[in-house]
C-alpha positions as protocol buffer text, in pm:
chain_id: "A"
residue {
  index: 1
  type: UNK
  ca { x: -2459 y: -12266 z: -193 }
}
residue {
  index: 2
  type: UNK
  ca { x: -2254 y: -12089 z: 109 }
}
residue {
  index: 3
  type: UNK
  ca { x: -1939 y: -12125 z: -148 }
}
residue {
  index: 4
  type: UNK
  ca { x: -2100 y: -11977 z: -469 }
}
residue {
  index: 5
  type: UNK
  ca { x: -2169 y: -11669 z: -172 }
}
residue {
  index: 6
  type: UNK
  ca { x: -1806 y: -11686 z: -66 }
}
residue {
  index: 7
  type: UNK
  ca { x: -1684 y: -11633 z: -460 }
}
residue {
  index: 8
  type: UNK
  ca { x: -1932 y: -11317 z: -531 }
}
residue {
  index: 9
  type: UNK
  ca { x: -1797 y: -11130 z: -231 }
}
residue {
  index: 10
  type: UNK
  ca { x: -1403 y: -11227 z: -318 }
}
residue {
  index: 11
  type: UNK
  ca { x: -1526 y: -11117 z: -671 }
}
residue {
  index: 12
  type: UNK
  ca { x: -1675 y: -10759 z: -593 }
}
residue {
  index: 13
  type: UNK
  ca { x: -1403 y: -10676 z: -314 }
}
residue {
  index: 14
  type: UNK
  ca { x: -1138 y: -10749 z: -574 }
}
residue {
  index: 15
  type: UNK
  ca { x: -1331 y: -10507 z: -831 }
}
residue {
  index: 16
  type: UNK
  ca { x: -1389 y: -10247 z: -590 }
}
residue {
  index: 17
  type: UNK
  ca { x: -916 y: -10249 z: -517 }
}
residue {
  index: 18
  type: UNK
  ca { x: -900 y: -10156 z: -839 }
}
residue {
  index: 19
  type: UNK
  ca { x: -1118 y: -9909 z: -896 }
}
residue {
  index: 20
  type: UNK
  ca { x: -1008 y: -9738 z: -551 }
}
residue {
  index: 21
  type: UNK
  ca { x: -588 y: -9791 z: -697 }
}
residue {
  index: 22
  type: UNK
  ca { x: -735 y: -9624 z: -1041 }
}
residue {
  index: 23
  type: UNK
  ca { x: -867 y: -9349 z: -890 }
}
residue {
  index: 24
  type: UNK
  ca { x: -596 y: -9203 z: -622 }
}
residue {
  index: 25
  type: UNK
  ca { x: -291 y: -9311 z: -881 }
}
residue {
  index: 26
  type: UNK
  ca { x: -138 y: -8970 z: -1008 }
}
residue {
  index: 27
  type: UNK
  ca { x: -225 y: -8886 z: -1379 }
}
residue {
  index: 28
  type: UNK
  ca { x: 57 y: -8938 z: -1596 }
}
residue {
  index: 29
  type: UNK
  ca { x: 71 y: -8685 z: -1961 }
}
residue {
  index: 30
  type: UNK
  ca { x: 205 y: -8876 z: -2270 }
}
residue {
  index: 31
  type: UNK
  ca { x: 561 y: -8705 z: -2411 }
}
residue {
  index: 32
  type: UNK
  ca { x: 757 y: -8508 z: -2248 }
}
residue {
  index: 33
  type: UNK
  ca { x: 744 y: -8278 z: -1934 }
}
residue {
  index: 34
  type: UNK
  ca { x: 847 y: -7901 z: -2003 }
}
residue {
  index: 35
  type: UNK
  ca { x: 1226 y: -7813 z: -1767 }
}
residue {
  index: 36
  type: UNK
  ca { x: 1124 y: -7636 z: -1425 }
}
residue {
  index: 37
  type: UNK
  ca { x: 1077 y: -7307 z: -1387 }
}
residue {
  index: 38
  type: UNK
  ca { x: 1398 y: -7090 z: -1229 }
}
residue {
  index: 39
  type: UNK
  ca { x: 1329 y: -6885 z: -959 }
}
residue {
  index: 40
  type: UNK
  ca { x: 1300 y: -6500 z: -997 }
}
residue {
  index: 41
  type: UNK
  ca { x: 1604 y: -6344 z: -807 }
}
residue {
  index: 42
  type: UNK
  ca { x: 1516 y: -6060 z: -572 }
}
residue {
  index: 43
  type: UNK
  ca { x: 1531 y: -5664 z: -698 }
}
residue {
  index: 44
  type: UNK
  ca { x: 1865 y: -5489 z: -673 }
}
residue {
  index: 45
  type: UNK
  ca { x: 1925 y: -5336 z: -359 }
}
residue {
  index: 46
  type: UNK
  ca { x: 2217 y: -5097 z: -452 }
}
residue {
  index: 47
  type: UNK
  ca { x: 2206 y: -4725 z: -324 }
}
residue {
  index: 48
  type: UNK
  ca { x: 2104 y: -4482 z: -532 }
}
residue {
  index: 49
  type: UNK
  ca { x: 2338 y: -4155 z: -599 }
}
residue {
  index: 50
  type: UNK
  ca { x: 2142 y: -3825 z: -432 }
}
residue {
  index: 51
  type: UNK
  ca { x: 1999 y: -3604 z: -707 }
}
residue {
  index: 52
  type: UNK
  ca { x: 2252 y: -3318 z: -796 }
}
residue {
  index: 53
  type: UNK
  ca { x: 2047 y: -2991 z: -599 }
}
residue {
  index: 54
  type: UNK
  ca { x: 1897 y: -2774 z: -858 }
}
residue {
  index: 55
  type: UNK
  ca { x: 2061 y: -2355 z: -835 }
}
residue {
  index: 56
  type: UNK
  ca { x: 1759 y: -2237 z: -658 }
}
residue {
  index: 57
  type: UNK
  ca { x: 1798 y: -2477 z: -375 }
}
residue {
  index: 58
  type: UNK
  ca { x: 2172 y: -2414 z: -383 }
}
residue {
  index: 59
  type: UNK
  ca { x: 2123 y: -2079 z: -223 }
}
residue {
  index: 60
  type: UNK
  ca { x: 2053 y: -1903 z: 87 }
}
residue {
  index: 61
  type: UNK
  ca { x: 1829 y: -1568 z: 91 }
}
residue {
  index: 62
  type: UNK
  ca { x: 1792 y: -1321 z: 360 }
}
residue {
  index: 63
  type: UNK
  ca { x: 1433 y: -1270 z: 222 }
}
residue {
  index: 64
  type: UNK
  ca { x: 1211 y: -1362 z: -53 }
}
residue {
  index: 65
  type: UNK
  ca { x: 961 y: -1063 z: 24 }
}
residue {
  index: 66
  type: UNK
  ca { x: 1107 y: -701 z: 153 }
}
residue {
  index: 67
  type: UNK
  ca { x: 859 y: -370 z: 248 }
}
residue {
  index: 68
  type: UNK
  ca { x: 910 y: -17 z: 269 }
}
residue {
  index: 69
  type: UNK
  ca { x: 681 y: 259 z: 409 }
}
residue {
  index: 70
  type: UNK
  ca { x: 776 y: 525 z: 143 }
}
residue {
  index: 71
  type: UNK
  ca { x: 783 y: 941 z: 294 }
}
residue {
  index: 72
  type: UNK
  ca { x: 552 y: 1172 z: 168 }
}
residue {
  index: 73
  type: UNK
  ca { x: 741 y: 1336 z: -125 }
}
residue {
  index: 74
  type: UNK
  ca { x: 972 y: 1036 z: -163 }
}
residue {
  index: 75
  type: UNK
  ca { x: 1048 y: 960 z: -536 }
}
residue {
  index: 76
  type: UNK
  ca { x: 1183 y: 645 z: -503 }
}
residue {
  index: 77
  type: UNK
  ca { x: 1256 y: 307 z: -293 }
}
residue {
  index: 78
  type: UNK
  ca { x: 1558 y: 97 z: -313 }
}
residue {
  index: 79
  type: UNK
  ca { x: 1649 y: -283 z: -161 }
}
residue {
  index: 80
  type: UNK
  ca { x: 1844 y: -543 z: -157 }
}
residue {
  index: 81
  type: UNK
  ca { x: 1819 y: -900 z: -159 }
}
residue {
  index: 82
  type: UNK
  ca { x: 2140 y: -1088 z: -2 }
}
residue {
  index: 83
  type: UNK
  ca { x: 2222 y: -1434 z: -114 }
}
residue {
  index: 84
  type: UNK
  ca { x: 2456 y: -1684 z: -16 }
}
residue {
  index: 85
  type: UNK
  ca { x: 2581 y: -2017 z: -177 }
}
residue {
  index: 86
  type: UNK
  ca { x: 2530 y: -2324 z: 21 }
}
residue {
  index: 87
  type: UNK
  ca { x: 2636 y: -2559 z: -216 }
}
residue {
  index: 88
  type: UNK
  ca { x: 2915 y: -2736 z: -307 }
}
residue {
  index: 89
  type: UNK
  ca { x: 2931 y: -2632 z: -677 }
}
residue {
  index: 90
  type: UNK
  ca { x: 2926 y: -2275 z: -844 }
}
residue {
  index: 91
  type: UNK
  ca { x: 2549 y: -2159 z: -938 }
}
residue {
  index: 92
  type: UNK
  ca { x: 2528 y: -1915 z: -1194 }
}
residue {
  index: 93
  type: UNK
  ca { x: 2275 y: -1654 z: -1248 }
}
residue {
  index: 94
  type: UNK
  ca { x: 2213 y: -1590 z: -1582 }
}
residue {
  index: 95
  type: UNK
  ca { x: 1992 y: -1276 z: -1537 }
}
residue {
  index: 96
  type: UNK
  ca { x: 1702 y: -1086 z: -1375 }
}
residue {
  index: 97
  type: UNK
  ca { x: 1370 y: -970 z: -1477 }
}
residue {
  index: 98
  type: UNK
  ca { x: 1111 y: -701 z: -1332 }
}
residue {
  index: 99
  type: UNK
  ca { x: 770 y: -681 z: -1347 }
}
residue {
  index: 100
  type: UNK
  ca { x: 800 y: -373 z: -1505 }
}
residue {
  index: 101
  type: UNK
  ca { x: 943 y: -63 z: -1647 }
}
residue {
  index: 102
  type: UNK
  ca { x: 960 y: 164 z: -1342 }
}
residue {
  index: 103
  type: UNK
  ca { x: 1149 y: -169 z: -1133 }
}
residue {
  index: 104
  type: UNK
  ca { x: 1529 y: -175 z: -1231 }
}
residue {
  index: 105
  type: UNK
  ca { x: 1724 y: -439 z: -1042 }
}
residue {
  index: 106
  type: UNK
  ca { x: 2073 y: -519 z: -1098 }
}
residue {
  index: 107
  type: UNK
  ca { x: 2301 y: -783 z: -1020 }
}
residue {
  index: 108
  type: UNK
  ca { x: 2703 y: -719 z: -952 }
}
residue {
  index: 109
  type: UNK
  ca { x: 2811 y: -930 z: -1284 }
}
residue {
  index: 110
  type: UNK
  ca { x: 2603 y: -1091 z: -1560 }
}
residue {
  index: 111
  type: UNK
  ca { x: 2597 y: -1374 z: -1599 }
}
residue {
  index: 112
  type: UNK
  ca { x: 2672 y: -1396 z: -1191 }
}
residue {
  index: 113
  type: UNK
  ca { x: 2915 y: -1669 z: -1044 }
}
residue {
  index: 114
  type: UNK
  ca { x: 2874 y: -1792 z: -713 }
}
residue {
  index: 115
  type: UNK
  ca { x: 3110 y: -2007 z: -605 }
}
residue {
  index: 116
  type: UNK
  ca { x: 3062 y: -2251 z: -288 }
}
residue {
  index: 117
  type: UNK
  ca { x: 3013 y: -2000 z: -20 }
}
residue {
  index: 118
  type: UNK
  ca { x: 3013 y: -1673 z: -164 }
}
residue {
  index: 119
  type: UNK
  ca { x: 2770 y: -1454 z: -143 }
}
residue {
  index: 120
  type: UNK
  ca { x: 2667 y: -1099 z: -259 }
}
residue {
  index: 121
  type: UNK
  ca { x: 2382 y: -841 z: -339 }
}
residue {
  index: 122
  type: UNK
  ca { x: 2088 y: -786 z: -568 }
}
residue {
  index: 123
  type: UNK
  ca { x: 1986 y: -385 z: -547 }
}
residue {
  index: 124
  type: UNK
  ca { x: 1590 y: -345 z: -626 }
}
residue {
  index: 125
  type: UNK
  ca { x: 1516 y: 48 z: -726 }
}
residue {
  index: 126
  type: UNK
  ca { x: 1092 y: 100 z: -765 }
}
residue {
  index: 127
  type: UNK
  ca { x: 1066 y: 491 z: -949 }
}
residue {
  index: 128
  type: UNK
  ca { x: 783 y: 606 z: -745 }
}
residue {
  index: 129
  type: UNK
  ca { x: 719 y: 921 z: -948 }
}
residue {
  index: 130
  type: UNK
  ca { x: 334 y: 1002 z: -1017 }
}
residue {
  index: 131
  type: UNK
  ca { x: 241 y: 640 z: -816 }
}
residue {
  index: 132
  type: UNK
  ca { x: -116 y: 673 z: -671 }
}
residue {
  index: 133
  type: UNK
  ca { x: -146 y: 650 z: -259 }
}
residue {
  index: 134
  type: UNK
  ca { x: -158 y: 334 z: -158 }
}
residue {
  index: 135
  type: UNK
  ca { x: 28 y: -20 z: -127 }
}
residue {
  index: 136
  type: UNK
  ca { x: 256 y: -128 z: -454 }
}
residue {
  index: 137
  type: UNK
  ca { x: 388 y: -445 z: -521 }
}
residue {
  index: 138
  type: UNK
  ca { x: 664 y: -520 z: -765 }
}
residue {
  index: 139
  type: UNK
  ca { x: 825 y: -884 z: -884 }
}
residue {
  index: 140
  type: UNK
  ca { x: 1180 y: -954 z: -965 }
}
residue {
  index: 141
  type: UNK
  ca { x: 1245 y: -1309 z: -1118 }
}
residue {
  index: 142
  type: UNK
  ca { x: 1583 y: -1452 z: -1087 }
}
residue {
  index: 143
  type: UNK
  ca { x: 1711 y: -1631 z: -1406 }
}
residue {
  index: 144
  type: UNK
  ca { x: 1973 y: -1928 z: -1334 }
}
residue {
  index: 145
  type: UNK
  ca { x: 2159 y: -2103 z: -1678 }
}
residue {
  index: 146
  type: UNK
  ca { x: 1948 y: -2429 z: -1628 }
}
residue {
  index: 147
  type: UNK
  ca { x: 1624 y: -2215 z: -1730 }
}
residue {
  index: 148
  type: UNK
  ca { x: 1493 y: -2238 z: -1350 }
}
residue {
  index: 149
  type: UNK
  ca { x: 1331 y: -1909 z: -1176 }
}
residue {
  index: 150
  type: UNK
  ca { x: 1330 y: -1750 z: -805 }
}
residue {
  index: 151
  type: UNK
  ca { x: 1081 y: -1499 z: -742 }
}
residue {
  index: 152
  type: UNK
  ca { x: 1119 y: -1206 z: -527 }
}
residue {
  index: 153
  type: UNK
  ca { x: 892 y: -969 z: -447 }
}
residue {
  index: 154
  type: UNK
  ca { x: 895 y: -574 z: -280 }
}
residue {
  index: 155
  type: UNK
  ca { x: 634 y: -402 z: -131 }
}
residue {
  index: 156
  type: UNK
  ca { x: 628 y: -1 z: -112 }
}
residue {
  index: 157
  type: UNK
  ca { x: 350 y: 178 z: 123 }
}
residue {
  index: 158
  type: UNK
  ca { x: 323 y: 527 z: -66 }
}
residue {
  index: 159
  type: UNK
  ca { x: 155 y: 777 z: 207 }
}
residue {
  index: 160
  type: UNK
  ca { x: -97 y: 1054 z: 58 }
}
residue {
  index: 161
  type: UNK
  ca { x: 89 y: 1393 z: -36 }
}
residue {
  index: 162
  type: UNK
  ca { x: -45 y: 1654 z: 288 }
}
residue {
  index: 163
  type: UNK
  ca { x: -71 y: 1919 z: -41 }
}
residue {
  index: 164
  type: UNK
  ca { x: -277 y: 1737 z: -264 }
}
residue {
  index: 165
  type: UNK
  ca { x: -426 y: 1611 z: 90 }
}
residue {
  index: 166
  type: UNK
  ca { x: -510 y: 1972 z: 116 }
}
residue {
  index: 167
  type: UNK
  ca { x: -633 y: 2070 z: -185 }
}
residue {
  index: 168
  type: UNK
  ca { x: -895 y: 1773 z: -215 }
}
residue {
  index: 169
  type: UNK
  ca { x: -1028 y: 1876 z: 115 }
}
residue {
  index: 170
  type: UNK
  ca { x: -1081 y: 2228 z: -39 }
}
residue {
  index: 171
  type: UNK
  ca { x: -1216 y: 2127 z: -379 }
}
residue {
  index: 172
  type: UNK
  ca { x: -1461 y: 1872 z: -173 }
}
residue {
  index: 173
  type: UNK
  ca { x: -1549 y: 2190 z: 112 }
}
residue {
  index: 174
  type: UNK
  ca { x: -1659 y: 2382 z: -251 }
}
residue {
  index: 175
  type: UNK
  ca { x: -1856 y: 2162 z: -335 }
}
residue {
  index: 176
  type: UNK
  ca { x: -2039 y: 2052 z: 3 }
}
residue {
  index: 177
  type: UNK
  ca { x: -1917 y: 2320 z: 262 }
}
residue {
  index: 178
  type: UNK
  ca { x: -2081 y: 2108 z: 576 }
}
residue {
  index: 179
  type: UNK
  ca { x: -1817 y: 1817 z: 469 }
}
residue {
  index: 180
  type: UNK
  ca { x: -1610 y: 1977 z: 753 }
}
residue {
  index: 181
  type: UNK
  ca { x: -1842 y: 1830 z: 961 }
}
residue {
  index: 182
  type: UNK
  ca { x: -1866 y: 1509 z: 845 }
}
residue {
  index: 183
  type: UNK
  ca { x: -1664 y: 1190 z: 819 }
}
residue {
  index: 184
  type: UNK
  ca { x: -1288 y: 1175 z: 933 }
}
residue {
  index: 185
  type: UNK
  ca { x: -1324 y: 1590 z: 860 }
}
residue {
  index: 186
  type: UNK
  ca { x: -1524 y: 1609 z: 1182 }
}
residue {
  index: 187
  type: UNK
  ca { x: -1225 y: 1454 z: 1439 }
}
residue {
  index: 188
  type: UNK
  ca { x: -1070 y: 1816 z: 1360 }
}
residue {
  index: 189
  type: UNK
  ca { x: -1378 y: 2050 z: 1247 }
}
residue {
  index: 190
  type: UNK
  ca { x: -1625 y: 1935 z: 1476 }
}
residue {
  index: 191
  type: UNK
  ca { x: -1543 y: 1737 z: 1775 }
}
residue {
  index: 192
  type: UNK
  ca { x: -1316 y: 1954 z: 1924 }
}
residue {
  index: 193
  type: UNK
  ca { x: -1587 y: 2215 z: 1991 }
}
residue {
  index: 194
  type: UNK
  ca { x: -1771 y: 2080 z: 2255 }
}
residue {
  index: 195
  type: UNK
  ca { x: -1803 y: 2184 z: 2554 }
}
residue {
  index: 196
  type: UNK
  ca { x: -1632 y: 2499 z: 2455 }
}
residue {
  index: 197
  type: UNK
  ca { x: -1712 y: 2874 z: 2449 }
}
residue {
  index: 198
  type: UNK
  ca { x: -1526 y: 3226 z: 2400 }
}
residue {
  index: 199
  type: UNK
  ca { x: -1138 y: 3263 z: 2357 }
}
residue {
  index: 200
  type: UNK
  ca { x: -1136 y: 2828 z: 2349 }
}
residue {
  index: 201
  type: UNK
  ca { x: -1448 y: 2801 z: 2090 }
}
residue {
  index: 202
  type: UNK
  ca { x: -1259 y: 3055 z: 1865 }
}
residue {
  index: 203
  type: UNK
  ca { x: -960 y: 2819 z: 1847 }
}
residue {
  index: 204
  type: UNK
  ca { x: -1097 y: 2519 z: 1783 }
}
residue {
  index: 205
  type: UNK
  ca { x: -1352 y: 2618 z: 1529 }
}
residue {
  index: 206
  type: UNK
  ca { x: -1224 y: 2963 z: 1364 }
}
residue {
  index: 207
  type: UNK
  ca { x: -894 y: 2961 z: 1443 }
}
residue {
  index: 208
  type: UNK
  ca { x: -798 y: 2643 z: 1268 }
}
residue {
  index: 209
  type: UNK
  ca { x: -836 y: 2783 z: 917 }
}
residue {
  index: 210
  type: UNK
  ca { x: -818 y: 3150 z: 975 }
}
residue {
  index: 211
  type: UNK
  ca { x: -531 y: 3132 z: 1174 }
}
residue {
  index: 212
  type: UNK
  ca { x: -348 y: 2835 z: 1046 }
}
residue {
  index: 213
  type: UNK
  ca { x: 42 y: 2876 z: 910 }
}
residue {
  index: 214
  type: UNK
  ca { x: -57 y: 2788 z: 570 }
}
residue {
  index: 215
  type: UNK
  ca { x: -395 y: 2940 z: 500 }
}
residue {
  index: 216
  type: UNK
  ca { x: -535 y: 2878 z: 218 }
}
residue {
  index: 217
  type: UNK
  ca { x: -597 y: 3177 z: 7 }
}
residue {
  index: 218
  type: UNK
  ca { x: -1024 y: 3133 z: -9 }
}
residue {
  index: 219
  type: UNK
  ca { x: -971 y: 3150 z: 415 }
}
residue {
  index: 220
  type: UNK
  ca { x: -966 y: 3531 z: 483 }
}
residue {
  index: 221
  type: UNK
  ca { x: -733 y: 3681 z: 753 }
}
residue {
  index: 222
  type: UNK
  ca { x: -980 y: 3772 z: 1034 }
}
residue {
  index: 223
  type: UNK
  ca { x: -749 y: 4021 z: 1183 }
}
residue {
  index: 224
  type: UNK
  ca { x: -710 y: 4183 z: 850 }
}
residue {
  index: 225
  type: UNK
  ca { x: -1044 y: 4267 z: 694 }
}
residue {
  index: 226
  type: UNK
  ca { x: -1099 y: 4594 z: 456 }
}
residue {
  index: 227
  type: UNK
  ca { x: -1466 y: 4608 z: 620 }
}
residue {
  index: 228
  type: UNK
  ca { x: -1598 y: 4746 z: 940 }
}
residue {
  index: 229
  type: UNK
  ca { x: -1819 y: 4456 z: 1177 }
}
residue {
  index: 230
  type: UNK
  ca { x: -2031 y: 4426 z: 1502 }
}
residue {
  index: 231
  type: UNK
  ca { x: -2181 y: 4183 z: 1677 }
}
residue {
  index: 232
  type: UNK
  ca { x: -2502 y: 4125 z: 1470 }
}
residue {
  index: 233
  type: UNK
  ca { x: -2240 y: 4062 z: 1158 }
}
residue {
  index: 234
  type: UNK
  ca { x: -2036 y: 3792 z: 1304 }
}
residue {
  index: 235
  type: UNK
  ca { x: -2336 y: 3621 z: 1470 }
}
residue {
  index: 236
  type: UNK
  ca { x: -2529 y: 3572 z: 1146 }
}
residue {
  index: 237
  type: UNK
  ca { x: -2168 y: 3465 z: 923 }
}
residue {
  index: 238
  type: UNK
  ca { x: -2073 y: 3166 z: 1207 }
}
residue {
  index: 239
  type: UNK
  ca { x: -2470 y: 3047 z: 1221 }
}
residue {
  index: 240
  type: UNK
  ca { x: -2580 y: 3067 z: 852 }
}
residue {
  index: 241
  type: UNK
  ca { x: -2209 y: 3091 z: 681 }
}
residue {
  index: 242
  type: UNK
  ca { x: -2196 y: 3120 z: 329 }
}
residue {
  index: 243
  type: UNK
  ca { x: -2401 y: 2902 z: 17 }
}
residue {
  index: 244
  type: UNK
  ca { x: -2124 y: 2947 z: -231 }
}
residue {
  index: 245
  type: UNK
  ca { x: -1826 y: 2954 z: -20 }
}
residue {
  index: 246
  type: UNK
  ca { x: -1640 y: 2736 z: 177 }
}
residue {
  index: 247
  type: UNK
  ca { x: -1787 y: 2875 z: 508 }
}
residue {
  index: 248
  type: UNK
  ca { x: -1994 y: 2633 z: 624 }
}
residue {
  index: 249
  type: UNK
  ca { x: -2293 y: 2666 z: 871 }
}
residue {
  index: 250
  type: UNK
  ca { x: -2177 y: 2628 z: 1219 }
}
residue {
  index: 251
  type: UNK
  ca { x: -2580 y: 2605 z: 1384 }
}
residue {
  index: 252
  type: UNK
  ca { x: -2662 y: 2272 z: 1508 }
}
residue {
  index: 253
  type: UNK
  ca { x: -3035 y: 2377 z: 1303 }
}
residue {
  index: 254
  type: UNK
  ca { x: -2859 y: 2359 z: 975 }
}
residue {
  index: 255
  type: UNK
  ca { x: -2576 y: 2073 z: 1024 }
}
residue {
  index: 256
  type: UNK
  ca { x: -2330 y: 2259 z: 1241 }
}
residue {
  index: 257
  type: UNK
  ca { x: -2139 y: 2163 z: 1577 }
}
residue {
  index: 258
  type: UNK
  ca { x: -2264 y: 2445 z: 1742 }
}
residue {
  index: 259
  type: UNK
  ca { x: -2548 y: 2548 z: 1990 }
}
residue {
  index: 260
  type: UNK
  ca { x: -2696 y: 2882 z: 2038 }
}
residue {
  index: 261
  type: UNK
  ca { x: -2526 y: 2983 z: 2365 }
}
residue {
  index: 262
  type: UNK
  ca { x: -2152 y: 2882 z: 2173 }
}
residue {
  index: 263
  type: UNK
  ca { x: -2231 y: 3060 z: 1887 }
}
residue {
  index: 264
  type: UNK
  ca { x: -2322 y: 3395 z: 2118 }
}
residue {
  index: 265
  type: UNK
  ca { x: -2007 y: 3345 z: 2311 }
}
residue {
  index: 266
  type: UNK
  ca { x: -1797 y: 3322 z: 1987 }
}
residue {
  index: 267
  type: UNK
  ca { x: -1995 y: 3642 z: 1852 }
}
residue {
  index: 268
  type: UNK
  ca { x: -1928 y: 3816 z: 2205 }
}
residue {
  index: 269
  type: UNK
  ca { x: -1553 y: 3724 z: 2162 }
}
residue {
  index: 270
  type: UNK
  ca { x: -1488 y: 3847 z: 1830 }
}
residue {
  index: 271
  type: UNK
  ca { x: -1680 y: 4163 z: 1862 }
}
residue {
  index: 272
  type: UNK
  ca { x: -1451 y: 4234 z: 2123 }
}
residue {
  index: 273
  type: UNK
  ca { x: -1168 y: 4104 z: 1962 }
}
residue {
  index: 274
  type: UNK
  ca { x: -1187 y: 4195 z: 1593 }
}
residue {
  index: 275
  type: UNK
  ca { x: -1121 y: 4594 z: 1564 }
}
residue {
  index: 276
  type: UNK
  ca { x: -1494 y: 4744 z: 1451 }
}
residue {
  index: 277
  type: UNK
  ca { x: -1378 y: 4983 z: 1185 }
}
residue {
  index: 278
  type: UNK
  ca { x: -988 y: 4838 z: 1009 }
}
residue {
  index: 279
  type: UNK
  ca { x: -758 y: 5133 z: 859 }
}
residue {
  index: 280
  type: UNK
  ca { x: -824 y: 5151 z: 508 }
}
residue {
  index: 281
  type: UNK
  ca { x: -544 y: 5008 z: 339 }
}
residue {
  index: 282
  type: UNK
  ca { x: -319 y: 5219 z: 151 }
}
residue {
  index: 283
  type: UNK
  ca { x: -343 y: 5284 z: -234 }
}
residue {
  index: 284
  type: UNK
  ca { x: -70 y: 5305 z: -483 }
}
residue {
  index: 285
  type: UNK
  ca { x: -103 y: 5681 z: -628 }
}
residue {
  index: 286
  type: UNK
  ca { x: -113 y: 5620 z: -1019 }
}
residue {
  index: 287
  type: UNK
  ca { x: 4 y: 5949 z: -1105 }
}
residue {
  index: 288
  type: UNK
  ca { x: 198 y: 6082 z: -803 }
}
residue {
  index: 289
  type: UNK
  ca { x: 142 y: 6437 z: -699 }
}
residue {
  index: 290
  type: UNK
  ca { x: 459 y: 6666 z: -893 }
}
residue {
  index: 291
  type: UNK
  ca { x: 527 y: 7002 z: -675 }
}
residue {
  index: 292
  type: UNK
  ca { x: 461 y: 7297 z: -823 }
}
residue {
  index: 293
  type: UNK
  ca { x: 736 y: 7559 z: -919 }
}
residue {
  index: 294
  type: UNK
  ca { x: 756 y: 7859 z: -683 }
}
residue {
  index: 295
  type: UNK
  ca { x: 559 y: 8172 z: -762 }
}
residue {
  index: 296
  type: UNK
  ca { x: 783 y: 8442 z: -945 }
}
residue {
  index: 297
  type: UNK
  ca { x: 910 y: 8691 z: -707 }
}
residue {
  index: 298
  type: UNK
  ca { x: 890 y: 9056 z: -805 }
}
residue {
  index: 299
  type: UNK
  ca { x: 1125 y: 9247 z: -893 }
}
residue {
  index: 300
  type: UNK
  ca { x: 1069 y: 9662 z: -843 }
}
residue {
  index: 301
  type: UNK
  ca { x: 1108 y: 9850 z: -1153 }
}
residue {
  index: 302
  type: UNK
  ca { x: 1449 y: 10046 z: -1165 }
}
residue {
  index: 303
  type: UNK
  ca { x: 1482 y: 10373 z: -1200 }
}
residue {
  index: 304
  type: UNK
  ca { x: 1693 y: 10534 z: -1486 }
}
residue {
  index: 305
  type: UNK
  ca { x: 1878 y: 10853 z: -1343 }
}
């Protein structure tokens, strides 16, 4: 009995070898095995020629933006652009373009060689004539042979015209005649009055259109009128003024800079000032006065012997 035991166990260890040797034994494929695999060689690590710099990066400017305050009167504005070369192969520039008609820009040869180094001038001309007041901005595009573009840009300030200055402030005194009074008008119509009185109140608010160097011809001459005056006269012209004119009201009641005492002291000053009763001014004759011939002189009779 013990060896019948003996034999099962030698049995089922023997089984259990070859199952384990089965099991961890690597696989094996029928037919051939494909050739290994060579390894991938690493990327090229040569250096790598610069990139050739395009014509715009080839040069050196003194400014890509230039601005002028333009005169009052001026009729035109003229720059220059300097460029320089910094390369070391010729750039050419092919041409130039403006933003418009009244921008003329020229270069000193077309098409324009630079050579390494060189440099030279663009000129920039901007025709101001009949341009409104203001700030004006005109492009000029540089052209190079390889189709690429530079843009440069000037800037005029055009100041307003002290005539047509002067005649808006008239046309807009027409039509409002208190607009002396009012907005930027009133740094030189109306603040400068205060505080004053007499000979002072007469400069600062009469004197600075009746008396100015280029009157306009709607300001009378004070000093010159065909009409006779008192005190009553200019009292009631500097407090009311004129609806119609460009004499405004100078009462603080109806929108004026002035109190009652100024406005008495201004009337004082004038009457005393202004001559009451002008010379009449003279008068062409239109048919001028022809002397008449001298009486006949008479002659006694003579007496025949």
């Amino acid at each position: 009995m013990q060896a019948k035991n003996t034999r099962g166990r030698l049995a089922a260890l023997m089984v259990f070898s070859f199952l384990s040797l089965a099991v961890n034994s690597p696989a094996r494929a029928d037919g051939p095995q494909p050739p290994p695999v060579p390894p991938v060689p690493p990327p090229s690590t040569a250096p790598v020629a610069p990139a050739t710099p395009a014509p715009a990066d080839s040069l050196a400017w003194d400014a890509v933006m230039k601005d002028m305050d333009a005169k009052p009167g001026q009729m035109s504005a003229d720059f220059f652009f300097s460029v320089t070369n910094v390369s070391t192969s010729d750039v050419v520039i092919d041409h130039v373009q403006t933003s418009c008609g009244c921008t003329v820009a020229k270069l000193p040869s077309q098409p324009w060689v630079l050579k390494p180094q060189d440099n030279g001038k663009i000129n920039v001309t901007v025709d101001l004539h009949g341009k409104p007041v203001g700030t004006l901005f005109k492009t000029v595009t540089v052209f190079f042979t390889n189709q690429t573009t530079k843009p440069l840009t000037v800037k005029v300030t055009i100041p307003d015209n002290p005539e047509n200055a002067r005649m808006r402030n008239q046309q807009m005194a027409l039509g409002d005649r208190q607009k002396v009074f009012k907005d930027d008008c009133a740094k030189c119509h109306a603040e400068p009055t205060h505080g004053k009185t007499g000979k002072d109140l007469y400069a600062a608010a009469c004197g600075i259109c009746h008396d100015a160097e280029h009157r306009a011809t709607m300001v009378p001459n004070l000093h010159a009128l065909n009409h006779s005056t008192d005190r009553i006269y200019w009292k009631q012209w500097i407090t009311t003024g004129k609806v119609g004119t460009a004499m405004p009201a100078f009462s603080t009641e109806q929108g004026g800079p002035l109190s009652t005492e100024q406005i008495d002291s201004l009337a004082d000053y004038l009457d005393t000032t202004i001559p009451h009763n002008p010379a009449p001014a003279p008068t062409a004759q239109l048919h001028p006065k022809v002397d008449a011939a001298p009486a006949p002189v008479a002659v006694p009779p003579q007496v025949i012997k």
